[in-house]
GUDRENLO-549069 format. One record per residue (C-alpha): residue in three letters; x, y, z; residue number from 1. Coordinates in steps of 0.2 Angstrom, whole numbers, always signed. Each point is the difference from the previous one (the first is absolute). Layout:
BEGIN
<"ALA",<X,Y,Z>,NUM>
...
! end
This chain:
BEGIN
<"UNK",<+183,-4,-109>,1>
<"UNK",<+7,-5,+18>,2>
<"UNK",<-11,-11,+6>,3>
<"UNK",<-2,+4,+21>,4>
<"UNK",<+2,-17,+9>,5>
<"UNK",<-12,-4,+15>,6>
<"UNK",<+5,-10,+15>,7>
<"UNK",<-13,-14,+3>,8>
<"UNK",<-2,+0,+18>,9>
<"UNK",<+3,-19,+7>,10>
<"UNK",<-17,-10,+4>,11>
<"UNK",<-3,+2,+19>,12>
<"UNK",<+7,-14,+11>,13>
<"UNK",<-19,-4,+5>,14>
<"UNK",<-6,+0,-21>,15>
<"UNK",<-9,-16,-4>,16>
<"UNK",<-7,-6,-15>,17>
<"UNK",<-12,-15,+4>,18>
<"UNK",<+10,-4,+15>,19>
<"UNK",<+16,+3,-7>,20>
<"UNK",<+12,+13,+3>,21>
<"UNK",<+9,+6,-17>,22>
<"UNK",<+16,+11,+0>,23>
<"UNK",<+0,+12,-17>,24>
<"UNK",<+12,-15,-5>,25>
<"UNK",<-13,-12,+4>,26>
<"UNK",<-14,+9,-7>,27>
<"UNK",<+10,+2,-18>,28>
<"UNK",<+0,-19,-1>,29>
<"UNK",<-20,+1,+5>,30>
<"UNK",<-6,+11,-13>,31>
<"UNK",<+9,-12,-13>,32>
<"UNK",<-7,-13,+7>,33>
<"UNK",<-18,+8,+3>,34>
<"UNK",<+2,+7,-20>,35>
<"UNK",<+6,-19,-9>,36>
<"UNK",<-13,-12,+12>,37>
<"UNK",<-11,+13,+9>,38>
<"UNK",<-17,+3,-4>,39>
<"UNK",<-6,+15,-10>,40>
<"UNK",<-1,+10,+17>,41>
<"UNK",<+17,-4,+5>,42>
<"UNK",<+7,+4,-18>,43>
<"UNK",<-5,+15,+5>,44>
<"UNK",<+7,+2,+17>,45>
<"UNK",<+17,-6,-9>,46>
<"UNK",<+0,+13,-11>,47>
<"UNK",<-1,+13,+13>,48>
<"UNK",<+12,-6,+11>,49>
<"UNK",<+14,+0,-15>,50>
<"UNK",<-6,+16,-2>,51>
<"UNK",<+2,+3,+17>,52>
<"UNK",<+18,-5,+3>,53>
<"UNK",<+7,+9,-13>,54>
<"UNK",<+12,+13,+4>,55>
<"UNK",<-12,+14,-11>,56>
<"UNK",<-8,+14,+9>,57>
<"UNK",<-18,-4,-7>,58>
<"UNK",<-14,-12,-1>,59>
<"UNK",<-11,+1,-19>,60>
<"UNK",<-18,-1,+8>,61>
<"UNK",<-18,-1,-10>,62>
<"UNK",<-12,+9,+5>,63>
<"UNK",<-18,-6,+2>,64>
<"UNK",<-8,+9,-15>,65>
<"UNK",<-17,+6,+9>,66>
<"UNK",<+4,+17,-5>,67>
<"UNK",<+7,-3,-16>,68>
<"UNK",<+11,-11,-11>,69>
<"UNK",<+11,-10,+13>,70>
<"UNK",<+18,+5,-4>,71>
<"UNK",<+17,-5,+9>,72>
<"UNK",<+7,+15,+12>,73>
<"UNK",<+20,-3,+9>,74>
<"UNK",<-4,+2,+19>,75>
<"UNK",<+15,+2,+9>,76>
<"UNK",<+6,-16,+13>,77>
<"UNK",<+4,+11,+13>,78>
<"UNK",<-18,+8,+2>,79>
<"UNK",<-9,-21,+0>,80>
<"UNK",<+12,-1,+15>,81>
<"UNK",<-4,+17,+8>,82>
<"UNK",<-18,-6,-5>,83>
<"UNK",<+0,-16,+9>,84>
<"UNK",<+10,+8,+17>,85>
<"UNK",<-15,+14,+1>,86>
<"UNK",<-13,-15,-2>,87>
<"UNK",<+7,-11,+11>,88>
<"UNK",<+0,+13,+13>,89>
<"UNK",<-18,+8,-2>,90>
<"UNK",<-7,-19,-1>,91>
<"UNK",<+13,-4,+15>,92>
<"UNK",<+6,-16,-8>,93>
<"UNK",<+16,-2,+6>,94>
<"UNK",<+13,-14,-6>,95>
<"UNK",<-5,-20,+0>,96>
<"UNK",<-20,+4,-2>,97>
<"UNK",<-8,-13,-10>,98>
<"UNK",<-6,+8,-17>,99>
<"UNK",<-11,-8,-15>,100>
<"UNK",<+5,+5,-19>,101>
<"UNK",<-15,-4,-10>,102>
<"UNK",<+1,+15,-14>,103>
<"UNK",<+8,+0,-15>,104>
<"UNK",<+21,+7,+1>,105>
<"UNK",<-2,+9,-20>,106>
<"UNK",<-10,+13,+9>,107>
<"UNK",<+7,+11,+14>,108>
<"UNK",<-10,-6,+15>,109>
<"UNK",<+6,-18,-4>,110>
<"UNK",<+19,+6,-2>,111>
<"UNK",<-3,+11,+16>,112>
<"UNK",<-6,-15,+11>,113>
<"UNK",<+18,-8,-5>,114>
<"UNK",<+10,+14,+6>,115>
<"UNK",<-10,+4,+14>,116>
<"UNK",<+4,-20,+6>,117>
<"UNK",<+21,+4,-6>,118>
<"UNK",<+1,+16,+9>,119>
<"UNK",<-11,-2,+15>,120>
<"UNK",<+5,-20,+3>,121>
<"UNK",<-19,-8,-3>,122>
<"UNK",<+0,-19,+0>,123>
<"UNK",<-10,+0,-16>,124>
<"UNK",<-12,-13,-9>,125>
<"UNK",<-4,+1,-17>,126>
<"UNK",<-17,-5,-6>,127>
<"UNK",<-5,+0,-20>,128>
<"UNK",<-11,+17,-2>,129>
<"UNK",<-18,-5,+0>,130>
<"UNK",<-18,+6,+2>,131>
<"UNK",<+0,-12,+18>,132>
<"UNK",<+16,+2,+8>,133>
<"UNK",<-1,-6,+14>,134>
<"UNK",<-11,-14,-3>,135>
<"UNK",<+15,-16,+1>,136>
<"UNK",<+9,+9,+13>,137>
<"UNK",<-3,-5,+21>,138>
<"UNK",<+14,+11,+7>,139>
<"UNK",<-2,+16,+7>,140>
<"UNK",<+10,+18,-7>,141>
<"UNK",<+3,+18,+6>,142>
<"UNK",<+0,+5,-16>,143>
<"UNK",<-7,-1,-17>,144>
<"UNK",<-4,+11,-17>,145>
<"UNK",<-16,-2,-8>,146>
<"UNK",<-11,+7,-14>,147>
<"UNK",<-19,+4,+4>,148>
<"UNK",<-3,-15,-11>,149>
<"UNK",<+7,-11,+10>,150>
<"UNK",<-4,+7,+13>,151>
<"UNK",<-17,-3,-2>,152>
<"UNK",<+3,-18,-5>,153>
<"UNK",<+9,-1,+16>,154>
<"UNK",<-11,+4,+16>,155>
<"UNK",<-3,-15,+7>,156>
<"UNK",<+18,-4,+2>,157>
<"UNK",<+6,+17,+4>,158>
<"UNK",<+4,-6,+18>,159>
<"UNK",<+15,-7,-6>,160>
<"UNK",<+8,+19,-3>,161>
<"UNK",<+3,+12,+13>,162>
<"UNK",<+3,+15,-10>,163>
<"UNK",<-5,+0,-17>,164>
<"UNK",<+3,+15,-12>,165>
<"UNK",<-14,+4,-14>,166>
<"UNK",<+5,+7,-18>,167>
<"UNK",<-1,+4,-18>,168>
<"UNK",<-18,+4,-1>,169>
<"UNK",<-13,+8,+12>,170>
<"UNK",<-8,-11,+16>,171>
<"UNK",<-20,+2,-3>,172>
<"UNK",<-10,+3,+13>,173>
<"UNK",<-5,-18,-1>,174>
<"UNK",<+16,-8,+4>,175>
<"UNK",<+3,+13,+10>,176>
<"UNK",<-14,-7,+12>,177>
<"UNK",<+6,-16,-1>,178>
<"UNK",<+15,+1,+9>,179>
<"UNK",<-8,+11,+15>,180>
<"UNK",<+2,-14,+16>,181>
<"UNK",<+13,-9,-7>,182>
<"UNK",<+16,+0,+9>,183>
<"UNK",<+12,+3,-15>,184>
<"UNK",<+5,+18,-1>,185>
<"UNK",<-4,+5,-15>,186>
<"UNK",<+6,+14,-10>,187>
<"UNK",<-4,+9,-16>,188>
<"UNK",<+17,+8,-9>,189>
<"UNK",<+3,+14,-10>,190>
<"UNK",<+15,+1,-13>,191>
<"UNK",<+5,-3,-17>,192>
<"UNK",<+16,-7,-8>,193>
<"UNK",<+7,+15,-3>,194>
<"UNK",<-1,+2,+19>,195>
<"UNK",<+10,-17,+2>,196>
<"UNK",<-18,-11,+7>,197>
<"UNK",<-9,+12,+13>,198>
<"UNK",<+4,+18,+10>,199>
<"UNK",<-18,-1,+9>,200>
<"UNK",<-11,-13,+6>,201>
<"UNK",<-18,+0,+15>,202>
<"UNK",<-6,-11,+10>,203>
<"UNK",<-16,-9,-7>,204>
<"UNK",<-6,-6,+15>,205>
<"UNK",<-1,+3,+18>,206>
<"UNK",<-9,-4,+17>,207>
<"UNK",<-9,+18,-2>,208>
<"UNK",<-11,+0,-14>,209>
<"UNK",<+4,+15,-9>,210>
<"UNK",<-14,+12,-6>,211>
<"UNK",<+11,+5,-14>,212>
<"UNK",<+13,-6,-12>,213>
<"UNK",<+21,+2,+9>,214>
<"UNK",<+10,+9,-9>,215>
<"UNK",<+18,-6,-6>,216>
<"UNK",<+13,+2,+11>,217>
<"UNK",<+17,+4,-10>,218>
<"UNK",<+14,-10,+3>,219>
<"UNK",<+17,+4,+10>,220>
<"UNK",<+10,+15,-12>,221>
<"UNK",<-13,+3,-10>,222>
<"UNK",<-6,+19,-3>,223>
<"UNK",<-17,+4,-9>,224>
<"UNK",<-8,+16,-5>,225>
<"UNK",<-14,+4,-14>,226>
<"UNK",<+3,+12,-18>,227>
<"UNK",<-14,+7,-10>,228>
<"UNK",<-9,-13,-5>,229>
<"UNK",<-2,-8,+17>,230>
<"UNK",<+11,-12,-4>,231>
<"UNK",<+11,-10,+12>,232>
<"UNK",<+18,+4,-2>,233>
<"UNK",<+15,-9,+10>,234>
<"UNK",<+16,+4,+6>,235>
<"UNK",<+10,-15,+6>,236>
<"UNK",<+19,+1,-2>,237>
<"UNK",<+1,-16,+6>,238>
<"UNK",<-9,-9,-12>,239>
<"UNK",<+0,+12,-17>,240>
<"UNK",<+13,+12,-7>,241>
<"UNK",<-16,+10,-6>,242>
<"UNK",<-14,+8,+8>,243>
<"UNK",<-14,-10,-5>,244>
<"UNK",<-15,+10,-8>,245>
<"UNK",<-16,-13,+0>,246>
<"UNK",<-16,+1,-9>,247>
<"UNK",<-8,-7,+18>,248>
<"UNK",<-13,+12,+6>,249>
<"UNK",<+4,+2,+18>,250>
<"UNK",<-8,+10,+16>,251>
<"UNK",<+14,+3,+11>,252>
<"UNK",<-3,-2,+18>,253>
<"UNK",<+16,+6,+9>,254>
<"UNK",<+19,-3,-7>,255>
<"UNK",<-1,-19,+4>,256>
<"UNK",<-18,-4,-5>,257>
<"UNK",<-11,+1,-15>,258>
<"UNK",<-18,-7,-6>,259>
<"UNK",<+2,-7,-19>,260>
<"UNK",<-14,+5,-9>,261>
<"UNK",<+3,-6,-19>,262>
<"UNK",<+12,+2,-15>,263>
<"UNK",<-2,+17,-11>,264>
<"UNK",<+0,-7,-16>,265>
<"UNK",<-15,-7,+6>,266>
<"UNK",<-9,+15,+4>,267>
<"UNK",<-16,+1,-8>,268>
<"UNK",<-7,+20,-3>,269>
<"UNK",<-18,-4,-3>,270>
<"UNK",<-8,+18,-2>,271>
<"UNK",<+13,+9,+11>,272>
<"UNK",<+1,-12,+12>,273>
<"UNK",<+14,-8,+5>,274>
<"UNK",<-4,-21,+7>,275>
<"UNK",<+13,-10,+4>,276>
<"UNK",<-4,-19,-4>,277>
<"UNK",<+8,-9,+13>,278>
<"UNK",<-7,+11,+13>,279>
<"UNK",<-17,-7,-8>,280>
<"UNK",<+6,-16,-1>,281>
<"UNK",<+3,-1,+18>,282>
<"UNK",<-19,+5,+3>,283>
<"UNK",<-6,-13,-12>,284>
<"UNK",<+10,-12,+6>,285>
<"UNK",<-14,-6,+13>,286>
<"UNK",<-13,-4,-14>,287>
<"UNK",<+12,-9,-13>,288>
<"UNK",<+8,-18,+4>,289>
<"UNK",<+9,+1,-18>,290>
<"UNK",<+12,+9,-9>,291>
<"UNK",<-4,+15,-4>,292>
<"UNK",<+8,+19,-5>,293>
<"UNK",<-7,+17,-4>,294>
<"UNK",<+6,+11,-15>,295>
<"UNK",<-4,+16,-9>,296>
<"UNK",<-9,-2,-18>,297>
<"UNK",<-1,+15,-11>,298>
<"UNK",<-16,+9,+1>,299>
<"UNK",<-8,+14,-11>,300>
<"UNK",<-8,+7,+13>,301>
<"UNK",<+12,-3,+14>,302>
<"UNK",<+15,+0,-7>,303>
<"UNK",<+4,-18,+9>,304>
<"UNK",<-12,-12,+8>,305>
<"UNK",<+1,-11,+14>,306>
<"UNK",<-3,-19,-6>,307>
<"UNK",<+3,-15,+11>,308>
<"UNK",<+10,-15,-6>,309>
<"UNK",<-5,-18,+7>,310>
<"UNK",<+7,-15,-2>,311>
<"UNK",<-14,-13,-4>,312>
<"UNK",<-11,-9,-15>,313>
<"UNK",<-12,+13,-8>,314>
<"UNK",<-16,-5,+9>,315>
<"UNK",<-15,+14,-1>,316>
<"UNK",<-4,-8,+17>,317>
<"UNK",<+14,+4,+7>,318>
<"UNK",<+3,+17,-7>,319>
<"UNK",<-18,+6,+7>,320>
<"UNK",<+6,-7,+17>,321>
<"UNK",<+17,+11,+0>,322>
<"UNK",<-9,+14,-6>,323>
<"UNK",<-10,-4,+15>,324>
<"UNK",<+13,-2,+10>,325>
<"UNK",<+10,+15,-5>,326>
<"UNK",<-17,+13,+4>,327>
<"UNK",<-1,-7,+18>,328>
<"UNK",<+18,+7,+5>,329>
<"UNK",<-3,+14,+12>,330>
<"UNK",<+19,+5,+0>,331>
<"UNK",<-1,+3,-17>,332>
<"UNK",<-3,+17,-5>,333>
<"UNK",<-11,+5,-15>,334>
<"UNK",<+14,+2,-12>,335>
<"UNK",<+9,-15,+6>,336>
<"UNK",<-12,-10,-7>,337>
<"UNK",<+6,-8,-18>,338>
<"UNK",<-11,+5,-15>,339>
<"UNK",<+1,-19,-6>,340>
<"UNK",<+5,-17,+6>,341>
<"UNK",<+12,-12,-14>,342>
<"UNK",<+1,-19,+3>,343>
<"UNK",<+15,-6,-6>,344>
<"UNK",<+5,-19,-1>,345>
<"UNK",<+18,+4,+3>,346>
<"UNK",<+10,+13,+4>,347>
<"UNK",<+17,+6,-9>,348>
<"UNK",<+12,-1,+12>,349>
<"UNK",<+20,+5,-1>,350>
<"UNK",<+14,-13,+1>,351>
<"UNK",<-2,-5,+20>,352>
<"UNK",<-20,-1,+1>,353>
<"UNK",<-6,+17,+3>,354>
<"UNK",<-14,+6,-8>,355>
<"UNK",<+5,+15,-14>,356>
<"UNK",<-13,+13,-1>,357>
<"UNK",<+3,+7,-16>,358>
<"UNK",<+1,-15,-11>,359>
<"UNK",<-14,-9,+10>,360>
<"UNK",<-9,+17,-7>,361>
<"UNK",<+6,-2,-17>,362>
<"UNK",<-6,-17,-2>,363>
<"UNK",<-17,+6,+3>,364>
<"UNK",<+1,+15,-13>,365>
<"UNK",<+8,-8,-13>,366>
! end
């Protein structure tokens, strides 16, 4: 079998990698370097960028596993540089912004920031992935990549970042309020690995207090439409040789906007009616400061049940309390309302930290 060979663009003449610029001859000597003496995070980055300058046509990426099991997928290097040209022009990043790596490169976003900094000509740091970022650094960034996790642990600093994407889990309501007044622009993305990092992202806050949520504004090339099941479905020649058929529940606005509203296989049907958890989750959001999730249960009357997952120490106190809590929602309507609440010490969680449902509800059944 013939082997199609890919030419790897040459880094952009502005590229920097903490301060330095690195031809692809450079950056081969790098990743060696980063993999024999680097730290485990720059292993990592190592590997990729070997990966990178071969002369194959595709990348071996894992995906995250909240779904699912986490399996490897060939993502093709020509759609991460389409990919990082339609994000660098929707974010208007143009070449020599300052950017700040600080997620892991063995999962798509990470791998993605890299590329982005190649193709577009960032002036790169690289920071070890964290729960605080930001908390050694004193420079100030166009650009950084976060999870909600950090995030959250990052607030107070996040006057450091000037545009700051957020993804590979949901924004609550909670941290969503945090960020209102900041300067930072802060943006909630939308995407998968199959969809080489994101194809849609909205703002999360603005000088105009919104009286409802944005919805997500797809990416340059990038066509959506619904099938049967309300399911998202994407069509982006630029980024997938497929047209991508999602389990992501979607309300679509007009051709380039849509309102997420949860993932199918996490529909519960309790007695014909159809609740969408992280809907739900949203409304909760404002009476819960932990962890939390809502999943279906089966139910001999119902068929499935509403129950509420929450992260904390088994305290009859505090259950009474959430149960409280949980009645005094107004926006909840009567069938929103979970039939039971579970305190779980710990959640499961997949392979890069987020929480998995299923097993979480397993755990407790067993």
């Amino acid at each position: 079998m013939m082997i199609k060979k890919f030419s790897v663009p040459d880094t952009h003449f502005s590229f920097k990698i903490n301060k330095l610029h690195f031809s692809n001859v450079d950056l081969a000597k790098v990743a060696y370097n980063f993999i024999k003496e680097g730290e485990p995070h720059e292993g990592e980055i190592g590997d990729f960028l070997l990966d990178w300058l071969k002369p194959s046509e595709f990348i071996e990426v894992r995906t995250s596993g909240s779904t699912g099991v986490s399996k490897k997928i060939k993502v093709r290097k020509e759609h991460m540089v389409n990919s990082a040209l339609a994000s660098g022009k929707f974010f208007e990043l143009p070449a020599s912004s300052t950017a700040l790596m600080c997620l892991p490169a063995k999962y798509i976003a990470g791998k993605m920031m890299l590329v982005r900094a190649m193709v577009l000509g960032w002036e790169l740091d690289l920071v070890p992935p964290s729960a605080n970022p930001l908390d050694q650094l004193y420079k100030t960034y166009d650009f950084c990549a976060m999870t909600p996790f950090q995030l959250d642990n990052s607030i107070s600093r996040l006057h450091l970042i000037k545009k700051l994407i957020v993804g590979g889990g949901a924004v609550s309501p909670n941290l969503q309020e945090m960020v209102q007044g900041l300067n930072t622009k802060v943006y909630e993305t939308f995407g998968m690995t199959e969809t080489v990092s994101h194809i849609a992202a909205k703002r999360l806050n603005t000088k105009k207090k919104r009286k409802k949520p944005a919805p997500f504004k797809v990416m340059p090339n990038v066509h959506i439409s619904k099938d049967s099941r309300e399911c998202l479905v994407i069509k982006a020649p630029s980024i997938s040789d497929e047209v991508l058929e999602t389990n992501d529940v979607v309300e679509i606005i007009t051709y380039k906007k849509f309102f997420w509203k949860g993932r199918f296989d996490n529909v519960v049907n309790s007695g014909g009616i159809k609740l969408y958890p992280e809907e739900i989750e949203i409304k909760l959001g404002e009476i819960i400061d932990m962890r939390y999730f809502l999943i279906g249960m089966p139910d001999n009357a119902l068929g499935e049940k509403l129950v509420l997952f929450v992260e904390a120490d088994f305290s009859e106190e505090l259950l009474a309390e959430l149960q409280l809590k949980v009645q005094s929602v107004k926006t909840l309507d009567k069938y929103e309302i979970p039939k039971k609440i579970y305190l779980i010490q710990k959640f499961e969680e997949t392979p890069n930290g987020k929480i998995h449902r299923k097993n979480t509800l397993r755990s407790r059944i067993k």
